[in-house]
C-alpha atoms as an extended CHARMM CRD file, in Angstrom:
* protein
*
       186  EXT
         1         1  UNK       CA             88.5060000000       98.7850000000      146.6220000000  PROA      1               0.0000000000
         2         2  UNK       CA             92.1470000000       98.3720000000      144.6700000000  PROA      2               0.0000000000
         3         3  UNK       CA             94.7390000000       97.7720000000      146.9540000000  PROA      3               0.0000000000
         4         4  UNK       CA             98.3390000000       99.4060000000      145.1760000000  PROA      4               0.0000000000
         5         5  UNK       CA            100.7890000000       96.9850000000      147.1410000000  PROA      5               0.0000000000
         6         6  UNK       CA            104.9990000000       97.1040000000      146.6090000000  PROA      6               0.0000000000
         7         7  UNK       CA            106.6820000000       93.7420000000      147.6340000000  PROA      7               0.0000000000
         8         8  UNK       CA            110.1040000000       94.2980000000      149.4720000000  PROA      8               0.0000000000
         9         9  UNK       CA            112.1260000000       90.9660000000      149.6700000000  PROA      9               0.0000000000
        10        10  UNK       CA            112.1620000000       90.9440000000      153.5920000000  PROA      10              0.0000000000
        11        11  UNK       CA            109.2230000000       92.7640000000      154.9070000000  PROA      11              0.0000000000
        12        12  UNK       CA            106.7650000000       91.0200000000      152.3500000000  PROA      12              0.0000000000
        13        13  UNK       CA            104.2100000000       93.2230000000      150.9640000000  PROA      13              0.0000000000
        14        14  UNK       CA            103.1010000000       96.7060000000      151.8480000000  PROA      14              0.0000000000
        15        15  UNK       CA            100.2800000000       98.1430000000      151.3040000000  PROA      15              0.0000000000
        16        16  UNK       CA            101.5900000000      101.7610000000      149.4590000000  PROA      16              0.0000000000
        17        17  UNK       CA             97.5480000000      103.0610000000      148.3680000000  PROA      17              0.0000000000
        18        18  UNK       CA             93.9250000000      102.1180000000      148.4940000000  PROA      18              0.0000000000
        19        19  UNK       CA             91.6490000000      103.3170000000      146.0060000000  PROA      19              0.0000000000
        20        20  UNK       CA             87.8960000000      103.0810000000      145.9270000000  PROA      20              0.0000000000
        21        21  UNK       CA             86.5090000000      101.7820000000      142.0720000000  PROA      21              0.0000000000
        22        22  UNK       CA             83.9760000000      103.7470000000      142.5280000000  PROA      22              0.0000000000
        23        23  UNK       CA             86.1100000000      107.0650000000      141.7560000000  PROA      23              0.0000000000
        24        24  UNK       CA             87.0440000000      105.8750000000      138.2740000000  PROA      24              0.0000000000
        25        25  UNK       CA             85.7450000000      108.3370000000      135.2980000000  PROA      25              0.0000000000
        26        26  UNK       CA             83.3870000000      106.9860000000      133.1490000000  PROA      26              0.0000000000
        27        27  UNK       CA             85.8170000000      105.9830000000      130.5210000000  PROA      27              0.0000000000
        28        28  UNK       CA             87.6830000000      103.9310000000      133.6800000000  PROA      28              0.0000000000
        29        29  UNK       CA             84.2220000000      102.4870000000      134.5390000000  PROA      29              0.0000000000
        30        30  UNK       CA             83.3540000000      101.6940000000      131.3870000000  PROA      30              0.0000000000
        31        31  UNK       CA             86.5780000000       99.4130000000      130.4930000000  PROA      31              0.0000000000
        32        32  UNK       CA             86.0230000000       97.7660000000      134.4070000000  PROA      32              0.0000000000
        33        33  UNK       CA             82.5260000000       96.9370000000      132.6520000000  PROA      33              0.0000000000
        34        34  UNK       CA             84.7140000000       95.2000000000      129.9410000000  PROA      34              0.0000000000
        35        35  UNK       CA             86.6570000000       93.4330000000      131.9590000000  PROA      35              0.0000000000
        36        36  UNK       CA             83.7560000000       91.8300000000      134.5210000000  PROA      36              0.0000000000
        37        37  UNK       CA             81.9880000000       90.7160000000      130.9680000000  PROA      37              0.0000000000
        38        38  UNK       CA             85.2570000000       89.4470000000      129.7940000000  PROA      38              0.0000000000
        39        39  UNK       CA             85.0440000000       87.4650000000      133.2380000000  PROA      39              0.0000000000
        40        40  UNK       CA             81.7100000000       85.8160000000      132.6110000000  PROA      40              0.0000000000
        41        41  UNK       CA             82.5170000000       85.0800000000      129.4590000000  PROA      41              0.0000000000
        42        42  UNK       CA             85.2260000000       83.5350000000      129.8550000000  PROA      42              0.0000000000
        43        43  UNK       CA             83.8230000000       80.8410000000      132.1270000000  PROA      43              0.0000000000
        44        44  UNK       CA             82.0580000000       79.7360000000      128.4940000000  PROA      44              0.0000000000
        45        45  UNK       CA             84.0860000000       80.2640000000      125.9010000000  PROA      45              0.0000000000
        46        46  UNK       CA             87.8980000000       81.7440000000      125.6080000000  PROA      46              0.0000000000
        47        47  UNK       CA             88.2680000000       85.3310000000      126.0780000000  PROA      47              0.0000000000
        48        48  UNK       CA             90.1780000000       87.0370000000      123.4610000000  PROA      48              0.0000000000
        49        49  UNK       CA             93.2400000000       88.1260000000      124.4370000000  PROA      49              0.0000000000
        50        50  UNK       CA             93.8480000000       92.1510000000      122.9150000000  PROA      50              0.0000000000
        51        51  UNK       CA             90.2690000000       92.7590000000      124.3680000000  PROA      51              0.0000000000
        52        52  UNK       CA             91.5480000000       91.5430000000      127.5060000000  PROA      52              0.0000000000
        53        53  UNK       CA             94.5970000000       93.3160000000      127.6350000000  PROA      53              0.0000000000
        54        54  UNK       CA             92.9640000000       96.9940000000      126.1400000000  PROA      54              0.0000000000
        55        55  UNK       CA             90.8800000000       96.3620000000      128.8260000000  PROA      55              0.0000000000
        56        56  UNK       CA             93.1210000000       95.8160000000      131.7630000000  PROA      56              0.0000000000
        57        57  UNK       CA             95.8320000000       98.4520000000      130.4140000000  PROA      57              0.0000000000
        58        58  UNK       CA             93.0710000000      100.7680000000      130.5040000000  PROA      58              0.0000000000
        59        59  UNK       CA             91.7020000000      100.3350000000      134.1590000000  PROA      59              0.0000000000
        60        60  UNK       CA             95.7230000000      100.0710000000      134.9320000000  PROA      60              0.0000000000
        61        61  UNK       CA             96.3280000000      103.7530000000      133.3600000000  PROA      61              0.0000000000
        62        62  UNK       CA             93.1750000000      105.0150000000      135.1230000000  PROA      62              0.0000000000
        63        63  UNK       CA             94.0680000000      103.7760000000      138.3450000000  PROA      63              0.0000000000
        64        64  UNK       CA             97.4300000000      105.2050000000      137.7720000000  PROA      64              0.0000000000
        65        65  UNK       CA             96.2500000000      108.7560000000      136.7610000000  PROA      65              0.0000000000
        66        66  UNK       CA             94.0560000000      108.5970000000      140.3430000000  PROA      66              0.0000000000
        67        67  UNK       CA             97.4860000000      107.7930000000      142.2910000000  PROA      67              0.0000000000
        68        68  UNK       CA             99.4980000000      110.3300000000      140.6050000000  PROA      68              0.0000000000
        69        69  UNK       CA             96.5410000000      113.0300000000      140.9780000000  PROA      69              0.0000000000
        70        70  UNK       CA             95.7220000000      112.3090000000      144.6640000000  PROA      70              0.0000000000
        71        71  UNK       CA             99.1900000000      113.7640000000      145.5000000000  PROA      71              0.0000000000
        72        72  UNK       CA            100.0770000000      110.7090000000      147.9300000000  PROA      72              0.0000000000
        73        73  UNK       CA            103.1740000000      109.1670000000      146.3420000000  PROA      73              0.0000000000
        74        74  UNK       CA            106.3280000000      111.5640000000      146.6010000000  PROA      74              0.0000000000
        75        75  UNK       CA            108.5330000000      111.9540000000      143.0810000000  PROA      75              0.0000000000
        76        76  UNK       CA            110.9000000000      108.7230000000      142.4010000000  PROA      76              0.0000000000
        77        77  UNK       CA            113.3590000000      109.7240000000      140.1260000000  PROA      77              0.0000000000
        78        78  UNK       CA            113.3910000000      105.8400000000      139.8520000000  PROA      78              0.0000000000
        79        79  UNK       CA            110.0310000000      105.5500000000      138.6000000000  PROA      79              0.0000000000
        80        80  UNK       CA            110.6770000000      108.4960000000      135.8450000000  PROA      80              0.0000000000
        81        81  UNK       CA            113.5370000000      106.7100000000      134.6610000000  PROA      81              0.0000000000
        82        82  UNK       CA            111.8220000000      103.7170000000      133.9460000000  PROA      82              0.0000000000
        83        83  UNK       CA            108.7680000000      105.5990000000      132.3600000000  PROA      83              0.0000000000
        84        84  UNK       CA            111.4530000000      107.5230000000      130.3570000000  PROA      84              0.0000000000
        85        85  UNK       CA            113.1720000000      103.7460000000      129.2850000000  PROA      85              0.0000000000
        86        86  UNK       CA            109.4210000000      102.3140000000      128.3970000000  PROA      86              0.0000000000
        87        87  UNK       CA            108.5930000000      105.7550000000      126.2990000000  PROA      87              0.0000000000
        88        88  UNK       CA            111.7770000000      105.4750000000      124.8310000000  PROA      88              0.0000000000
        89        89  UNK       CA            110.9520000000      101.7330000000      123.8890000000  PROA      89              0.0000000000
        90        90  UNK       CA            107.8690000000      102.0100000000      122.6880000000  PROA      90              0.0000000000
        91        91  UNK       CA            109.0330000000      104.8920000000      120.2630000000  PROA      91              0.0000000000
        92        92  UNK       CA            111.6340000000      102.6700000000      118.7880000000  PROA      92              0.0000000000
        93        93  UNK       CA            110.3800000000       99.2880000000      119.2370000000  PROA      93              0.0000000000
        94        94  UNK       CA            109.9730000000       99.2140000000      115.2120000000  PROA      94              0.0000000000
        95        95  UNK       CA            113.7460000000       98.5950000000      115.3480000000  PROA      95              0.0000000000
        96        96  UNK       CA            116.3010000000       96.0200000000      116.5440000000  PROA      96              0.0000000000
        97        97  UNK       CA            116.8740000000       97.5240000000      120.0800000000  PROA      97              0.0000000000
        98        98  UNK       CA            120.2460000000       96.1350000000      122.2650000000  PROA      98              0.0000000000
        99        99  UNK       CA            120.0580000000       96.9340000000      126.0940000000  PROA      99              0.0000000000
       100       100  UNK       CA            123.0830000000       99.2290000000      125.0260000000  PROA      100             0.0000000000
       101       101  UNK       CA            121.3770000000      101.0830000000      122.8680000000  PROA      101             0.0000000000
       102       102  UNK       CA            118.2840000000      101.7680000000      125.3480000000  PROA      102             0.0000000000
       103       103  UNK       CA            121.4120000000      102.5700000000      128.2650000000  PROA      103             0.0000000000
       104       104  UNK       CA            122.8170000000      105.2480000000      125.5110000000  PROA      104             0.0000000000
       105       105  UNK       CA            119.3310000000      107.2030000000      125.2560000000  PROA      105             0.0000000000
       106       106  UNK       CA            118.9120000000      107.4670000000      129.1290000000  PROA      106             0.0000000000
       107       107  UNK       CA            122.8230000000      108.4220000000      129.7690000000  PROA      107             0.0000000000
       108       108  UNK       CA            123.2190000000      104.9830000000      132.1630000000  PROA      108             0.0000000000
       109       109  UNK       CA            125.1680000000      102.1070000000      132.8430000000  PROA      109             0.0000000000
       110       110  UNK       CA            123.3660000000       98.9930000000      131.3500000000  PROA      110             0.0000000000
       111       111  UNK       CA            123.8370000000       96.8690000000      134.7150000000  PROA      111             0.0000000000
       112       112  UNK       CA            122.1910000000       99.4290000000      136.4910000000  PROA      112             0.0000000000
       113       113  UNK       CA            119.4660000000      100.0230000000      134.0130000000  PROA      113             0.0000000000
       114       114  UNK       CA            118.5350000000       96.5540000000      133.7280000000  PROA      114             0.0000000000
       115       115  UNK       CA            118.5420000000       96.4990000000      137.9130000000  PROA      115             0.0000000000
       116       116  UNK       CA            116.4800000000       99.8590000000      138.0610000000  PROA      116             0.0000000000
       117       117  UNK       CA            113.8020000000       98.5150000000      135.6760000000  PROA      117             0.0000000000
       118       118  UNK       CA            113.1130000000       95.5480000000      137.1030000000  PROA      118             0.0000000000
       119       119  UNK       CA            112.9650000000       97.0390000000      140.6290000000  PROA      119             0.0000000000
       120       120  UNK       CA            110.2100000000       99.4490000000      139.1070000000  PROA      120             0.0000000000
       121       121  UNK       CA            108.2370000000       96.9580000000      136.8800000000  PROA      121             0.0000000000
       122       122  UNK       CA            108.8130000000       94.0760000000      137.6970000000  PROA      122             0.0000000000
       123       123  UNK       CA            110.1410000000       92.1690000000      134.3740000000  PROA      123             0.0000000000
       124       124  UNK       CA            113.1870000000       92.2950000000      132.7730000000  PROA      124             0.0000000000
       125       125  UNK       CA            114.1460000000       94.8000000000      130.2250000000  PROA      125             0.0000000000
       126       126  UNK       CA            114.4560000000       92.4620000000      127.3450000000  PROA      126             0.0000000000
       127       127  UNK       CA            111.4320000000       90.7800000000      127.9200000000  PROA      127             0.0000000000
       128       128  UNK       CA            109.8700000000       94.5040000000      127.8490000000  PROA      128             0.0000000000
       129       129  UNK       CA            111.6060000000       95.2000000000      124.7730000000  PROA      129             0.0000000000
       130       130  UNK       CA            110.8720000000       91.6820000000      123.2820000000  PROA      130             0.0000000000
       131       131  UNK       CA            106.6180000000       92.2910000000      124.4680000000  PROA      131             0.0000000000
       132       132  UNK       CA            106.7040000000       95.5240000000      122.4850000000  PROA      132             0.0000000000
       133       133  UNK       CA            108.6350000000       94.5360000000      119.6060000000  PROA      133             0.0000000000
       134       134  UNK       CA            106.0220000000       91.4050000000      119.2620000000  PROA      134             0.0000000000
       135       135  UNK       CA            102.8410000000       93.4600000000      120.0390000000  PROA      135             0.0000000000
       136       136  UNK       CA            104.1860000000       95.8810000000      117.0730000000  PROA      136             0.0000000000
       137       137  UNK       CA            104.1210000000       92.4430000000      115.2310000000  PROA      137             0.0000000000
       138       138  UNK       CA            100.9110000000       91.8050000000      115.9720000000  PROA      138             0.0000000000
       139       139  UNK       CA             99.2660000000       94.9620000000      114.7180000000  PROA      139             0.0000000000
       140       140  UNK       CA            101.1480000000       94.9380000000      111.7620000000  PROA      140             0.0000000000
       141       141  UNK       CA            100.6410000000       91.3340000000      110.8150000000  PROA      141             0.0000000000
       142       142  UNK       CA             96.5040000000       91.9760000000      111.3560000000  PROA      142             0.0000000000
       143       143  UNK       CA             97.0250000000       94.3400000000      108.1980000000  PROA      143             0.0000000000
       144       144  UNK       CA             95.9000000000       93.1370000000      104.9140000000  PROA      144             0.0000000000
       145       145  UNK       CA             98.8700000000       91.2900000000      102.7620000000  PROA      145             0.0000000000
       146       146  UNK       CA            101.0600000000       91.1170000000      105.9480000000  PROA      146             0.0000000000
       147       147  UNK       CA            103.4040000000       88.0590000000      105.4900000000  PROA      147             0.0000000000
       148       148  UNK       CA            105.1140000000       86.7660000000      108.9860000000  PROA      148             0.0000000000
       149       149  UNK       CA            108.2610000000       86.9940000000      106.7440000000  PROA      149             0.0000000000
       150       150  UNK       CA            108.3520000000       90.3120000000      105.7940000000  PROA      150             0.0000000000
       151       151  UNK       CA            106.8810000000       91.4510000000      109.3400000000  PROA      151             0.0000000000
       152       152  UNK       CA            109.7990000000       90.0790000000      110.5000000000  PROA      152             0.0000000000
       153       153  UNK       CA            112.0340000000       91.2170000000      108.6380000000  PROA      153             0.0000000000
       154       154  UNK       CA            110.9560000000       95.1240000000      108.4260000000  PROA      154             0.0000000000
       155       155  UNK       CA            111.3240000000       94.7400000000      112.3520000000  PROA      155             0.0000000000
       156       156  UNK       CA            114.8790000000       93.8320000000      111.8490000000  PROA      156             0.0000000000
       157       157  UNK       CA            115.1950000000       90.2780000000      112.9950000000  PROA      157             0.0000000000
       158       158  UNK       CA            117.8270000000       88.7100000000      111.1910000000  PROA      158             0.0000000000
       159       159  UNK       CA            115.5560000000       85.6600000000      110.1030000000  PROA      159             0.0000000000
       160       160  UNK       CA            111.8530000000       84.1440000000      109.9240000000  PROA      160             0.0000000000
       161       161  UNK       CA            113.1980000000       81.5850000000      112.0580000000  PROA      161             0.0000000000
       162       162  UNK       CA            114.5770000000       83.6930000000      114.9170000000  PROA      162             0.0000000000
       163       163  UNK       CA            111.0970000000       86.1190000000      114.2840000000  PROA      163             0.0000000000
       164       164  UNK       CA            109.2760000000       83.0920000000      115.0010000000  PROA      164             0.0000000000
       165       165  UNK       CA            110.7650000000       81.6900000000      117.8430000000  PROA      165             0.0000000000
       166       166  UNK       CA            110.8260000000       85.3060000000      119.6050000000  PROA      166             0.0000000000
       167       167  UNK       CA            107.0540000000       85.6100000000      118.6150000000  PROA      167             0.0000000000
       168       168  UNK       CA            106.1550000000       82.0550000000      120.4690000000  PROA      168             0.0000000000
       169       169  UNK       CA            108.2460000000       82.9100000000      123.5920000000  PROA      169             0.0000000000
       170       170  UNK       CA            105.9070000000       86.1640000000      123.9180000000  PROA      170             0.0000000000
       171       171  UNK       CA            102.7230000000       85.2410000000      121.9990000000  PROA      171             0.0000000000
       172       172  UNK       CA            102.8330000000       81.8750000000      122.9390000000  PROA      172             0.0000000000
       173       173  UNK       CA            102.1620000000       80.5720000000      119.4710000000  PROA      173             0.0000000000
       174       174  UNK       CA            103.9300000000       80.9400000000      116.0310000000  PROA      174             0.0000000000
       175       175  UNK       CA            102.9870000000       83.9460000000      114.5250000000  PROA      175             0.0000000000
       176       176  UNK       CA            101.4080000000       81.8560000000      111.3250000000  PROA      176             0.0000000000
       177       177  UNK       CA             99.0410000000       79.6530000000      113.7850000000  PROA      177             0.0000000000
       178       178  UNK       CA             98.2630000000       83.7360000000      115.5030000000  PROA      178             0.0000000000
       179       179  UNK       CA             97.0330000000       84.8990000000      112.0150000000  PROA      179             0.0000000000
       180       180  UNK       CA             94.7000000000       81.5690000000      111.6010000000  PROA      180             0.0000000000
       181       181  UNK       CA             93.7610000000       82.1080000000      115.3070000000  PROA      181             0.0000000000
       182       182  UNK       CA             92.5730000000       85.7640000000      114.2910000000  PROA      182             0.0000000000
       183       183  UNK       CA             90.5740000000       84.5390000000      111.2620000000  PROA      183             0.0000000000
       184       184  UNK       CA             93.6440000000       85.5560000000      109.1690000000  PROA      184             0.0000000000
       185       185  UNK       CA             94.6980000000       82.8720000000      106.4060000000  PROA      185             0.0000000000
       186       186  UNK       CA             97.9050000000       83.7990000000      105.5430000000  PROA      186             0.0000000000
């Protein structure tokens, strides 16, 4: 059982849906199976991380598509806003992207953007648009002759420096030490 809770600063958390794992589809099962090995495994030897993360973005979506389908949870205009901001991110995360310019394509104020998506996700908007500028990064940089520089660059940061540090505050490591870490030897 998955238990779909919504924290609210004074009442603590509520539980909003429950949803039995065993209704998953077989592709939903199938990546839960990925995730329980990833478990085990991980008590002997590091898991690796875009495995991980395929994995848990994929049970996430599933269990999504099972609350939106059961009919339970009433339209937030909220909630299609910040859908609308992530889609909109995601599209254009190849470019330098300015809260302004994300507040232009939706037609709102950036204060209340920023204040909207957090209240739906979670995290901050620039860390969102930050994660998906960095896990463009990532794909690109796992193509043959990708340099960290010229990633960086085509991605329109205005230096390998700046790249760099933004790739360490997501990543957690500089983008050259990634590319080693995934048998890369640039």
């Amino acid at each position: 059982m998955l238990h779909v809770q919504r924290y609210r600063r004074h009442g603590g958390y509520d539980v909003e849906h429950a949803i039995r794992l065993a209704t998953l589809t077989t592709h939903g099962k199938g990546r839960l199976d990925v995730l329980r090995e990833l478990t085990v495994r991980a008590l002997r030897q590091r898991p690796a991380i875009e495995e991980l993360r395929e994995g848990m973005l994929s049970v996430t979506l599933e269990l999504y598509r099972q609350v939106m389908a059961s009919g339970e949870t009433p339209f937030d205009a909220r909630a299609d806003l910040a859908r609308k901001v992530t889609d909109f991110v995601r599209a254009h995360s190849s470019q330098s992207l300015a809260l302004a310019d994300v507040a232009n394509a939706i037609h709102m104020s950036p204060n209340y953007l920023t204040s909207l998506f957090h209240s739906q996700t979670g995290i901050s908007l620039g860390r969102f648009i930050l994660t998906e500028r960095i896990a463009l990064a990532q794909r690109m940089l796992r193509k043959a002759g990708a340099s960290v520089k010229s990633v960086g660059l085509e991605l329109g940061f205005s230096d390998p420096f700046t790249f760099s540090r933004a790739f360490k505050r997501i990543a957690g490591t500089s983008p050259r030490a990634w590319v080693q870490a995934q048998g890369g030897g640039r």
